[in-house]
Steps between C-alpha positions, in 0.01 A plus 500: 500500500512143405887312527590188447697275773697252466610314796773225465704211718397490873297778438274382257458230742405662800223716315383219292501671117743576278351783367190749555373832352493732822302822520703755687522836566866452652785769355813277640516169499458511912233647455447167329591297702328620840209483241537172468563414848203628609321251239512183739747296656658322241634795371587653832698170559665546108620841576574520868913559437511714174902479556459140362316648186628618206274700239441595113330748308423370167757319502773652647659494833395810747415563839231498763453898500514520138193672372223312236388764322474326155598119616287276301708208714644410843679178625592437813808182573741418756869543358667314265771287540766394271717180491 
C-alpha cells in the first residue's frame, strides 16, 4: 500500500524531505519504522530513539504500535512545547 509521510523539525532534517509517498507492506507503524530504517542511514540516524518521536495518523495523535490499516497519512515530530 502506498502512505504518505510527513516528516517535520529535526526530523525532516536528518532525512532530508519533508514529505515522500512510501510503498509499504507494514501493519503498525514499527513495522514502519524498522522499514524505514533499513532504507539507509539517514533514516536509521532520524529514528534511532523513537521515545523522542511523537506520531499521527491522518492527522491525529496515536502511537507507535497503532495499526495502518486504512492510513492514507503518517507524520512523525519530536514533542511540542508550549510557552
Amino acid at each position: 500500500m502506498a502512505i504518505t509521510v510527513l516528516y517535520f523539525a529535526w526530523v525532516r532534517e536528518r532525512i532530508g524531505l519533508p514529505r515522500e509517498t512510501v510503498e509499504t507492506e507494514a501493519t503498525s507503524v514499527a513495522e514502519l519504522v524498522a522499514e524505514l530504517r533499513a532504507r539507509e542511514e539517514r533514516y536509521a540516524v532520524a529514528f534511532t530513539d523513537i521515545s523522542a518521536l511523537r506520531v499521527a495518523l491522518d492527522q491525529e495523535l496515536s502511537d507507535f504500535d497503532a495499526g495502518l490499516e486504512g492510513v492514507r497519512e503518517v507524520a512523525f515530530f519530536p514533542p511540542m512545547t508550549g510557552g
